[in-house]
LUMSESE-273312 format. One record per residue (C-alpha): residue in one letter; x, y, z. Coordinates in steps of 0.05 Angstrom, whole numbers, padded with zeros to 5 digits, always signed. Layout:
<nodes>
AXYZ ...
</nodes>
This chain:
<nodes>
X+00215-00264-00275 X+00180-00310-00222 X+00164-00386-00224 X+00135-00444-00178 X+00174-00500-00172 X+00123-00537-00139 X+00048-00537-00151 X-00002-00558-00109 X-00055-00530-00062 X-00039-00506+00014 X-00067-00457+00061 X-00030-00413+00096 X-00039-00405+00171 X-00088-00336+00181 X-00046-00285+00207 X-00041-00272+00288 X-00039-00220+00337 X+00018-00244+00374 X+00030-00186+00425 X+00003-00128+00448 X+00024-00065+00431 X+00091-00051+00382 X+00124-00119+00383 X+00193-00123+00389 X+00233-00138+00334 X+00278-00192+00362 X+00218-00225+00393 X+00180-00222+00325 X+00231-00247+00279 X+00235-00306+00321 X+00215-00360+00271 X+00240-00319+00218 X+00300-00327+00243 X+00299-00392+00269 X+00286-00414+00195 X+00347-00387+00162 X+00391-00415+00229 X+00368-00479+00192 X+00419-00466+00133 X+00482-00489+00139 X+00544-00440+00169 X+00615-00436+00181 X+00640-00396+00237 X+00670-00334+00209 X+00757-00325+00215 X+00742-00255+00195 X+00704-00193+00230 X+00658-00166+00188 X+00630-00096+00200 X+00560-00078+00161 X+00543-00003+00149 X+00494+00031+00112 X+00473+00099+00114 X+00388+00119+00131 X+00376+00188+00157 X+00301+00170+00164 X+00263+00091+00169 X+00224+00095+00113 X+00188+00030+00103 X+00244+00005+00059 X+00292+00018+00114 X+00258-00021+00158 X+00245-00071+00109 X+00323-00077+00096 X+00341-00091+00175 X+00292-00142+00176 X+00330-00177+00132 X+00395-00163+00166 X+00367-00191+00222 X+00333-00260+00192 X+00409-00276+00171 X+00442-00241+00234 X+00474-00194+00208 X+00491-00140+00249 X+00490-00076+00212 X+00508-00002+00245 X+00470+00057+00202 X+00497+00125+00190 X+00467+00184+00195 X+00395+00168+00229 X+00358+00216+00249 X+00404+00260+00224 X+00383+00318+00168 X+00402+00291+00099 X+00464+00339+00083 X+00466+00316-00002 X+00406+00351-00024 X+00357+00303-00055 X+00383+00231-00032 X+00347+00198-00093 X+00391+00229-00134 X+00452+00278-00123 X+00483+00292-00049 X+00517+00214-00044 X+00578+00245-00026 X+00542+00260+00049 X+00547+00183+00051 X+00613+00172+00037 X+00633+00223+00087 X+00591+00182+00143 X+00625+00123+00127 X+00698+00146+00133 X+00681+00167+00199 X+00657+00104+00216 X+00709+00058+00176 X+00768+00108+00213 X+00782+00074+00282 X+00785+00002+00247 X+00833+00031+00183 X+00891-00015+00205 X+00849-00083+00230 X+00874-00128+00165 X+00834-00183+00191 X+00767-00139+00189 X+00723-00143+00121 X+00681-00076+00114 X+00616-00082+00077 X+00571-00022+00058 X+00502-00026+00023 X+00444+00022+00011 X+00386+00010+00054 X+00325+00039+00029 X+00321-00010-00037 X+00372-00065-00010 X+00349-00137+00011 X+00401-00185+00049 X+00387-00257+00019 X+00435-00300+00061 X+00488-00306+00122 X+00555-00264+00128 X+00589-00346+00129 X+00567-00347+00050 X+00582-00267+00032 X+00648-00272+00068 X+00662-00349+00031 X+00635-00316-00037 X+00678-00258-00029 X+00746-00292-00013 X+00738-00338-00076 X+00746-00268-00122 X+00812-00267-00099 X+00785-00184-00093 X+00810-00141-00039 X+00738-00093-00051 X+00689-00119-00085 X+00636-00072-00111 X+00576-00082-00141 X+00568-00083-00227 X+00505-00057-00257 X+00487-00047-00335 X+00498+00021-00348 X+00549+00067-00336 X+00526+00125-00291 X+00532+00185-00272 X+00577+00197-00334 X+00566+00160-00396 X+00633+00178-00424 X+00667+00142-00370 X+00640+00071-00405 X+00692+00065-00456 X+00751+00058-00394 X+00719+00003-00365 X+00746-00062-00369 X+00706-00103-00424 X+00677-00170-00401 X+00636-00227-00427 X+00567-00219-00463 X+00509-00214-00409 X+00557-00192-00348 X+00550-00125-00320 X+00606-00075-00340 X+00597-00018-00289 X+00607+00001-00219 X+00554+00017-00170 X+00563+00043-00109 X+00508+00011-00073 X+00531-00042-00044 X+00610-00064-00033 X+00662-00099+00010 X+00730-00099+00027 X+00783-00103+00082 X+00790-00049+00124 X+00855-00017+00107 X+00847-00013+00033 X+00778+00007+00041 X+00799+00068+00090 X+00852+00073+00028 X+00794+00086-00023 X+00756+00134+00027 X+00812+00180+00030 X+00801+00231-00022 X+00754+00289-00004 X+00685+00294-00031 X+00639+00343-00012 X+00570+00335+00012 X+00527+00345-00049 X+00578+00310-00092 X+00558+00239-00129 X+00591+00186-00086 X+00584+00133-00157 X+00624+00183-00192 X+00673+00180-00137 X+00685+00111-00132 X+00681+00093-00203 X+00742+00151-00215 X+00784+00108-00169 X+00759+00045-00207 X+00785+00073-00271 X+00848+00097-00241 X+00884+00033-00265 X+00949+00043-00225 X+00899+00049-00157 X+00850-00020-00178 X+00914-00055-00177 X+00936-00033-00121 X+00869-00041-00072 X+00858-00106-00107 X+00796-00074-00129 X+00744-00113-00178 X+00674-00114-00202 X+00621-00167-00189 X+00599-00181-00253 X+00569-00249-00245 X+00528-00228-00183 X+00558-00273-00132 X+00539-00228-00087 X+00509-00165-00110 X+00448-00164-00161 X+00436-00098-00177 X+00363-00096-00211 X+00364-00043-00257 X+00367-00063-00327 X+00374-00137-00307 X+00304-00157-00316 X+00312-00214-00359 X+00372-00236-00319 X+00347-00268-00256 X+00295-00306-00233 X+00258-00313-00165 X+00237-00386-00153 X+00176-00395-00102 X+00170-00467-00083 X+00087-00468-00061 X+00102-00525-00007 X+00136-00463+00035 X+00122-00411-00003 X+00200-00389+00009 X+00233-00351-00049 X+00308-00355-00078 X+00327-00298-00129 X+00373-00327-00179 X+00411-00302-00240 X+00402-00342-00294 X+00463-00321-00340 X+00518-00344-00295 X+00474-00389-00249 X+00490-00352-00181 X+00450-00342-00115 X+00467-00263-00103 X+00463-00248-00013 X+00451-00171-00034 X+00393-00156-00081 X+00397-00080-00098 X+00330-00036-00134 X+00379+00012-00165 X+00353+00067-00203 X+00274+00048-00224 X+00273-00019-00209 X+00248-00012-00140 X+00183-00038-00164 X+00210-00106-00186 X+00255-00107-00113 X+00188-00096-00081 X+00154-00151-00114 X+00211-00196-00101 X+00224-00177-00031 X+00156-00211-00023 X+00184-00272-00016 X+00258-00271+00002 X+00286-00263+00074 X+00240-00310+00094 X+00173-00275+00085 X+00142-00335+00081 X+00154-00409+00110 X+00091-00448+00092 X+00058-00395+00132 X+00058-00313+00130 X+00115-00301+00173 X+00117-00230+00161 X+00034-00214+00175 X+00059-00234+00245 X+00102-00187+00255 X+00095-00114+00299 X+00025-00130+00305 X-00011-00079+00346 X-00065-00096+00404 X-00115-00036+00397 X-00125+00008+00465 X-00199+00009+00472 X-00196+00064+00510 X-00156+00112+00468 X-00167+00089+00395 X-00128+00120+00337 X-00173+00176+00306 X-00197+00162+00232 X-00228+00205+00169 X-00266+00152+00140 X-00267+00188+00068 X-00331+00152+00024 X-00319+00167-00049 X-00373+00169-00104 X-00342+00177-00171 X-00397+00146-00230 X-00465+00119-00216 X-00450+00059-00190 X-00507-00004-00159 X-00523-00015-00090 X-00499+00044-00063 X-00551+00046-00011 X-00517-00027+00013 X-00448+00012+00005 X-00472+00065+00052 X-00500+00017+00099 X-00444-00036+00110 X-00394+00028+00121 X-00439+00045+00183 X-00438-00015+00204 X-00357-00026+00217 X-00341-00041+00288 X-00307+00025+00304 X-00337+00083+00349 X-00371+00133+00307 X-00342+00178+00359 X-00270+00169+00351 X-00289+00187+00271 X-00296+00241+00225 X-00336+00239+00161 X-00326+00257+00091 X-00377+00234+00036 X-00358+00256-00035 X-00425+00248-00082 X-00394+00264-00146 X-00457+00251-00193 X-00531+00265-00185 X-00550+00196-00179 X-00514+00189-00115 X-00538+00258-00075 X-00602+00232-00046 X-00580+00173-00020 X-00509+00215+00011 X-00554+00269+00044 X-00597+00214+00075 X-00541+00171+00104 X-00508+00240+00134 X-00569+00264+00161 X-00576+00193+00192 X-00509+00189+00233 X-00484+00260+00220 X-00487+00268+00296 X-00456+00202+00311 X-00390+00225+00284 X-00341+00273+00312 X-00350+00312+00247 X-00384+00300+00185 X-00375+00343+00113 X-00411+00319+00046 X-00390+00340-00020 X-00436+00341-00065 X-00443+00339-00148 X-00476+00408-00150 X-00411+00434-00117 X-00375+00423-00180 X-00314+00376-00147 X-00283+00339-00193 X-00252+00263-00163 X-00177+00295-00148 X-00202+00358-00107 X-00247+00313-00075 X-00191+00263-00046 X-00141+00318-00034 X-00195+00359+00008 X-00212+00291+00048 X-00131+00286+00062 X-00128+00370+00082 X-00185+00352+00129 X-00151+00293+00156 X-00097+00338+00172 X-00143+00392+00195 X-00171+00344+00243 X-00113+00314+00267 X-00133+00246+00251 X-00085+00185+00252 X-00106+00146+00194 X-00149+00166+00136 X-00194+00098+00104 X-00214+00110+00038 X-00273+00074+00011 X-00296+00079-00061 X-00374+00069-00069 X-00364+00006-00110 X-00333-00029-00055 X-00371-00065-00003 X-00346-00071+00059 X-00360-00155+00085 X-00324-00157+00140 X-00341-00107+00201 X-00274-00121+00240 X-00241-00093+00170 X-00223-00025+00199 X-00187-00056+00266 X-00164-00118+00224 X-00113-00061+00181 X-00095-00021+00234 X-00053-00076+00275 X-00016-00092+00219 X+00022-00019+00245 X+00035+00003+00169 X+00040+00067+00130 X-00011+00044+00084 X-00054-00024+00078 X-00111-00051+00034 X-00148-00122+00036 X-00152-00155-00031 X-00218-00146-00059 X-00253-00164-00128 X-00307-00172-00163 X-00353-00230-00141 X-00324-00294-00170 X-00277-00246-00222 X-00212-00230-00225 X-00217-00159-00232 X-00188-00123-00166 X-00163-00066-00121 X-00100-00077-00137 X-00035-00097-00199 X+00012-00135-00170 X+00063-00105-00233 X+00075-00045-00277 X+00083-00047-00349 X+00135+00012-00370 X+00090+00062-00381 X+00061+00057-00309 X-00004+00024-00325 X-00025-00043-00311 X+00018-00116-00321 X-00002-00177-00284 X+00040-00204-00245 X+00056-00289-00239 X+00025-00287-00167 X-00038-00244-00189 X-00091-00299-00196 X-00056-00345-00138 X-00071-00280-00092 X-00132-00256-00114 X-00157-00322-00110 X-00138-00338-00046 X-00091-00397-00066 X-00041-00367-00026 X-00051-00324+00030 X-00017-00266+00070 X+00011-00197+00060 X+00045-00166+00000 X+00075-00110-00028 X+00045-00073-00090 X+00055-00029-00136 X-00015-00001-00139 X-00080-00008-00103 X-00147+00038-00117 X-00223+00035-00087 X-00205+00021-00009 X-00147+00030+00033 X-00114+00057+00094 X-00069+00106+00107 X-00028+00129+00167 X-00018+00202+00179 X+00060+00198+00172 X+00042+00183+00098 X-00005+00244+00087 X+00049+00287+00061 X+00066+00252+00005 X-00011+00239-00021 X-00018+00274-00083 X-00078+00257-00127 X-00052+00308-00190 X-00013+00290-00241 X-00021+00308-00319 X-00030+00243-00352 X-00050+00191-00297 X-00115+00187-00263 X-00126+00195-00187 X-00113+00124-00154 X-00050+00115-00214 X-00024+00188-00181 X-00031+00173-00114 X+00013+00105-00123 X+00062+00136-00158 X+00069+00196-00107 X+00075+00139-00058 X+00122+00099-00088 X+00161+00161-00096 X+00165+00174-00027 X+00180+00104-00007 X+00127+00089+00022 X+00100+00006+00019 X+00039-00010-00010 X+00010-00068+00031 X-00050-00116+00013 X-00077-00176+00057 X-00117-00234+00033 X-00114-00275+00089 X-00195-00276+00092 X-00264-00240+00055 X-00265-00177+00077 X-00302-00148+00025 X-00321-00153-00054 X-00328-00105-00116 X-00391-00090-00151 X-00393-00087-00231 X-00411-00020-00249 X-00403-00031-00322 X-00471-00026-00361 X-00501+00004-00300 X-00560+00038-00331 X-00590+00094-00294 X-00646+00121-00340 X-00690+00065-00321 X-00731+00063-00254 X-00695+00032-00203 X-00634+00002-00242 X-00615-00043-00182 X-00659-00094-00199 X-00633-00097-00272 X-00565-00124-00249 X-00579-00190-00232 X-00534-00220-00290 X-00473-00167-00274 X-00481-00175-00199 X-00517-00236-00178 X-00481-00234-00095 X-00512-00162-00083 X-00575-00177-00111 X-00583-00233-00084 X-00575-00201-00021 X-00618-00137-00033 X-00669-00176-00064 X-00676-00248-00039 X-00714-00253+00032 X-00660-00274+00086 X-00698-00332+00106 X-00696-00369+00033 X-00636-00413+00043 X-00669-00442+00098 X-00723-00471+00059 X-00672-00515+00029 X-00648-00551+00081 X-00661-00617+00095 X-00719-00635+00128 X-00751-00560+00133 X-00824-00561+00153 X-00858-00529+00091 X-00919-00480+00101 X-00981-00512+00062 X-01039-00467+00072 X-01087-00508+00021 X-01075-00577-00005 X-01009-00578-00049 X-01004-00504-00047 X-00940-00478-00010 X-00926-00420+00018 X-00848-00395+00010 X-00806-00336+00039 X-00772-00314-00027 X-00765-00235-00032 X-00753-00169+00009 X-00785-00106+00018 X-00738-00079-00034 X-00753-00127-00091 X-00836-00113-00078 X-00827-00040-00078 X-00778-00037-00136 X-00818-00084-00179 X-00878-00042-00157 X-00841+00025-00181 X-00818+00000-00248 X-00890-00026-00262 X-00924+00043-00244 X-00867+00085-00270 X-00875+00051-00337 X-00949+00055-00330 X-00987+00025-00387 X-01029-00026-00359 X-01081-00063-00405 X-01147-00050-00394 X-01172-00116-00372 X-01203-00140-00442 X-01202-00200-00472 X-01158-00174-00535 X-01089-00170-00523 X-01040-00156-00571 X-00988-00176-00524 X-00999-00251-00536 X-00995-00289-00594 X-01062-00301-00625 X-01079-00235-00595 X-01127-00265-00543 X-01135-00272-00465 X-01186-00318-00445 X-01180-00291-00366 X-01152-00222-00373 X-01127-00184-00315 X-01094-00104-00315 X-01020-00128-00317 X-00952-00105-00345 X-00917-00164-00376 X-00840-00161-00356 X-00818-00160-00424 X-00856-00092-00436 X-00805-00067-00375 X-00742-00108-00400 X-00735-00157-00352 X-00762-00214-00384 X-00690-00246-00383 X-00675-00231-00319 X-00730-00256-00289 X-00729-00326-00323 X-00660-00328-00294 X-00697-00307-00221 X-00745-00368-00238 X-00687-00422-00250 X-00642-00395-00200 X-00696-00379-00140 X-00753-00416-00155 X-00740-00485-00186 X-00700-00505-00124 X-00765-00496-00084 X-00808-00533-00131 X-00760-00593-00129 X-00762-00596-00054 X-00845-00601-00051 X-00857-00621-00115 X-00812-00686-00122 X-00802-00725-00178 X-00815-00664-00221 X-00746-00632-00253 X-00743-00583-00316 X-00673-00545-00326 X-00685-00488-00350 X-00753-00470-00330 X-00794-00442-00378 X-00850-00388-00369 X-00878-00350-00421 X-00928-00309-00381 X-00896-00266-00326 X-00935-00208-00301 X-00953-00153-00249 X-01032-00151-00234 X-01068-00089-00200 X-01124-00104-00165 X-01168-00043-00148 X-01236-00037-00125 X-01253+00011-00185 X-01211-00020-00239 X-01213-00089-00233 X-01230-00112-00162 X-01224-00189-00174 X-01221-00242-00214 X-01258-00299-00237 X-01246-00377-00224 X-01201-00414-00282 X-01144-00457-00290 X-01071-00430-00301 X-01037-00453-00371 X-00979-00486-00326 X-00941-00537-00302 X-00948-00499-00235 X-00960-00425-00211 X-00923-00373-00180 X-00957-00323-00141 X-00916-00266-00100 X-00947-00210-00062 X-00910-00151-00077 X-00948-00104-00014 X-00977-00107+00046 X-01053-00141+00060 X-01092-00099+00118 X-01047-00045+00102 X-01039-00019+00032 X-01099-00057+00015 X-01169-00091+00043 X-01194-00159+00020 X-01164-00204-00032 X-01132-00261-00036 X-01139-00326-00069 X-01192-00385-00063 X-01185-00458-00089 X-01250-00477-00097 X-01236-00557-00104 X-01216-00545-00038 X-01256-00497-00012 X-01193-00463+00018 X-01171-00391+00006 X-01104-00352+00027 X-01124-00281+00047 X-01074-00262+00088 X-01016-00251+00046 X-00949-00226+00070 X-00909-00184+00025 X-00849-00219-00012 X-00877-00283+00003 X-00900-00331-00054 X-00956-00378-00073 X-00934-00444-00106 X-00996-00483-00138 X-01003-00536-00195 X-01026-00501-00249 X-01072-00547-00288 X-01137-00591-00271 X-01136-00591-00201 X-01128-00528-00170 X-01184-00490-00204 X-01177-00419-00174 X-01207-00343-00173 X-01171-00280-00142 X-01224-00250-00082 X-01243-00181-00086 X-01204-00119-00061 X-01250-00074-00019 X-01200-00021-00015 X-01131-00001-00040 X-01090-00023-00091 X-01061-00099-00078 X-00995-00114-00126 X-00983-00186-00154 X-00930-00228-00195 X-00948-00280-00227 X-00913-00332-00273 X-00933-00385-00313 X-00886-00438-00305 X-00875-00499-00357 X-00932-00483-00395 
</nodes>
């Protein structure tokens, strides 16, 4: 359970490089540390000697001495860099720790005044100061203190010895985390256990030995004064994050303690991660830990990267997807490429971006949907040729993720971890690249801190549980990648295989690297379904679609283009939006023939007909009513002032083809509007000779017309017009009809 105390809004300081290469740890941990010297202490009148026992620093590891060392505590570990002698550590093979620490706990065995504490490392978080674990410890009256947990393991029929206790305590030992004074706890170390024994069973034997408790003084923490194992406590404690800091205190609610040892026993590692995000003081009102081993890059000897692109469905934009990944600032030649295409859809734009900068990269491989790779073989082959290649870091990117921010690659790398993402959703959504919780079958929960994070209400770095569509990931992690498992999809198998392995999964939101596109609906049996997805993915398209320059016209003060009297000339599409819209007219192909009967309209009847496609023939009669309100009406109320109608209407929105031997012109008349939109959708001079438009009140006609740029006229009474004759070519038109 998690809950803010205090609401309100903050920002978090961004996230600093704060030296170059590996910082040290004592240097980094600075403030951390400075923060919990703030709490009150009592000089200790006992020594107190921390062990725990790591053979390699995984990421929890190093996550557990960081918060030794934010309470200075001083803790010795056993067995580094050492081979693991117990078999598989997760599970059987404890007895290789107890072994360690009787070697260790030997020369102090008579030191009465010397308190012993062992915990686990790898899934063990240090909450507060030795002064309040020592004080805590001495008020149980205990001689060794162990940890209590809910269920009685390794051997269930050992739970009817225990000692019973009150409702919502917990009944059993664990050997995760204890303390003691020295000679009593040399005392309890003295029978032999072999290496692949269970070092639980072994302690919780001499528990139960009743004659032996009462001798060693030996009891339980039940209440979680100072241990809180995590397993099966769920609904026991609480974290509580006050916003003003954003500094965490883990809490159990049923006997209202502050436990100094939090313990992810057994599967609850997931719930230690997501509370570890804000205890040892992550976090004091700014991202304490993001500043941490921070990495300056060496420009001249940068870390070698697969940058693995991943097609899986159809999805829009991928030509945009393609682009911003070549546009990252990292040297092409310090990278390797591997495109995965896994549909049709996708192959002709993935050949043409490899043949593009295939030579650019140290290597480049494309998979492609004819070679009959499904998504799992895809990702595994990109991580064997990561390892083929000797890279250092493999960066996934999924095709519906757009990279925003070109320092992105560099940005992840000097955080210096196993694996990294940057938050990123769909535009204005909530839907993301990561869960910051797991329900119990492994699939998606949200967690309290999801919308805070993926809204960028609070900012920094966190700890997940499972992260899909871009990410990086350090070579020390590729042997534990496994995209295969027989019920979960890729991304769900490669988190688990992680987690498994111990290995963090890190996001950052501290700014907009990048954004999701909406794939859903994406309908690729119509020409050029890009420009359908205005309504599903209004940021992209406005960006493929609307001409760079348009914002510009907004501003105040811009000096309007007015080639004839009250007709304005405006920069409103791209190339892309002209040739698309030109595509889906010809692809669809039935243009009238230029009579005055048209069945289209209601009455049947076109006083001053032209060869046009109406947009509604094509489908996009919605979308582009929702192009005229969004795109259009603010440039009419900027040169046309006083006039204001939200939502526009148009009921007349066409393509025209001009052509010398279909219909090369067209004669003079008034527009049923308000006013009159007319964009070129190709290029005058080029695809086409002649036309253009002449006002005759005014005598004045446009001829030149650039290509994604629009006419704006009045429509009615004064700007009597006529289209001018194409000599050669085919010239392209839209034209709406605007508050008729």
């Amino acid at each position: 359970m998690l809950t803010f105390k205090k609401f309100g809004s903050f920002m978090l300081l961004v996230c600093l490089i704060i030296a170059p290469g590996n910082c040290i740890q004592d240097e980094v941990l600075t403030e951390a540390t400075t923060a919990a010297a703030l709490e009150e202490e009592t000089p200790l009148d006992v020594n107190v000697k921390v062990f725990t026992v790591a053979t390699e620093r995984t990421d929890g590891f190093l996550r557990y001495m960081r918060s030794a060392q934010v309470y200075d505590i001083e803790v010795t570990a056993l067995g580094l860099d050492q081979e693991w002698k117990g078999g598989d550590m997760s599970s059987v093979g404890g007895g290789f720790k107890v072994n360690l620490l009787r070697d260790a706990v030997k020369p102090l065995k008579d030191e009465k005044d010397t308190l012993i504490m062992f915990t686990d490392s790898y899934d063990v978080v240090f909450t507060s100061r030795l002064t309040e674990i020592v004080k805590k410890f001495k008020e149980t009256g205990a001689r060794v203190l162990f940890s209590a947990e809910k269920f009685c393991w390794p051997d269930v029929k050992l739970a009817s010895k225990y000692p019973t206790v009150e409702p919502k305590a917990s009944r059993y030992l664990n050997s995760g985390a204890f303390i003691g004074y020295a000679p009593e706890i040399w005392q309890l170390l003295q029978p032999s256990i072999e290496n692949l024994e269970d070092d639980q069973l072994y302690y919780t034997k001499s528990y139960l030995n009743e004659e032996l408790r009462e001798k060693l003084g030996m009891k339980l923490d039940v209440e979680s004064h100072i241990f809180q194992n995590l397993n099966g406590a769920k609904d026991d404690v609480k974290l509580d994050v006050d916003l003003d800091t954003n500094r965490g205190t883990l809490k159990n609610i049923n006997f209202l303690t502050t436990p100094s040892v939090i313990h992810g026993n057994g599967p609850s590692k997931v719930e230690l991660n997501a509370f570890a995000n804000y205890l040892a003081n992550t976090y004091n009102h700014k991202c304490l830990i993001c500043q941490e081993n921070r990495l300056k890059l060496d420009e001249k000897n940068l870390p070698i990267v697969t940058l693995a692109l991943i097609g899986i469905t159809p999805v829009p934009f991928f030509d945009m997807f393609l682009n911003h990944t070549a546009y990252i600032h990292y040297p092409k030649n310090r990278m390797h490429l591997f495109i995965y295409s896994g549909v049709e859809y996708l192959d002709a734009m993935a050949k043409s971006h490899l043949k593009k900068y295939e030579e650019e990269y140290l290597s480049a491989k494309i998979v492609l949907s004819t070679d009959q790779f499904d998504e799992r073989r895809a990702r595994q082959l990109a991580v064997q040729q990561a390892k083929q290649k000797k890279s250092d870091y493999i960066f996934f990117i999924d095709a519906d993720t757009h990279v925003d921010d070109k320092e992105l690659l560099r940005e992840l790398m000097t955080y210096d971890r196993q694996f990294i993402a940057p938050v990123v959703a769909k535009y204005n959504e909530l839907w993301s690249n990561f869960w910051g919780a797991l329900s119990e079958g492994g699939y998606y929960a949200r967690s309290p801190d999801y919308v805070d994070i993926v809204r960028g209400d609070i900012l920094g770095m966190w700890n997940v549980p499972y992260v899909s569509s871009i990410y990086l990931i350090k070579s020390t992690a590729f042997k534990h990648l496994n995209y295969d498992h027989q019920y979960y999809d890729p991304d769900m198998a490669m988190c688990e295989s992680l987690r498994n392995a111990g290995v963090h999964m890190y996001i950052i939101n501290d700014r907009f690297y990048g954004h999701l596109v909406n794939a859903e609906n994406f309908d690729i049996t119509v020409t050029r379904p890009d420009f359908y997805t205005l309504f599903t993915n209004k940021f992209d398209w406005t960006r493929k679609y609307i001409h760079a320059d348009y914002e510009k016209q907004l501003e105040a003060n811009y000096s309007y283009n007015q080639p004839c009297t009250d007709v304005f000339w405006f920069k409103i599409a791209t190339d892309a939006f002209c040739d698309d819209m030109v595509a889906i007219m010809e692809a669809f192909g039935k243009w009238s023939d230029g009579s005055n009967k048209d069945e289209r309209l209601e009455g049947g009847y076109e006083a001053v007909p032209t060869r046009d496609i109406h947009m509604k023939q094509v489908g996009l009669d919605a979308l582009w009513l929702e192009f005229l309100n969004d795109f259009v009406r603010p440039l009419q109320e900027k040169v046309f002032l006083g006039y204001y109608h939200n939502p526009v209407r148009s009921l007349m929105n066409f393509v025209v083809r001009y052509r010398p031997d279909e219909q090369p012109f067209l004669r003079p008349h008034h527009d049923s509007s308000t006013y009159t939109i007319n964009i070129a959708l190709n290029r005058a001079g080029i695809d086409y000779e002649g036309g253009g438009c002449r006002f005759l009140r005014y005598n004045c006609s446009v001829t030149a017309t650039k290509k994604g740029w629009m006419l704006m006229h009045p429509g009615r009474l004064t700007h009597y017009h006529e289209g001018l004759r194409v000599t050669n070519g085919t010239r392209y038109i839209m034209i709406s009809f605007i508050d008729p």
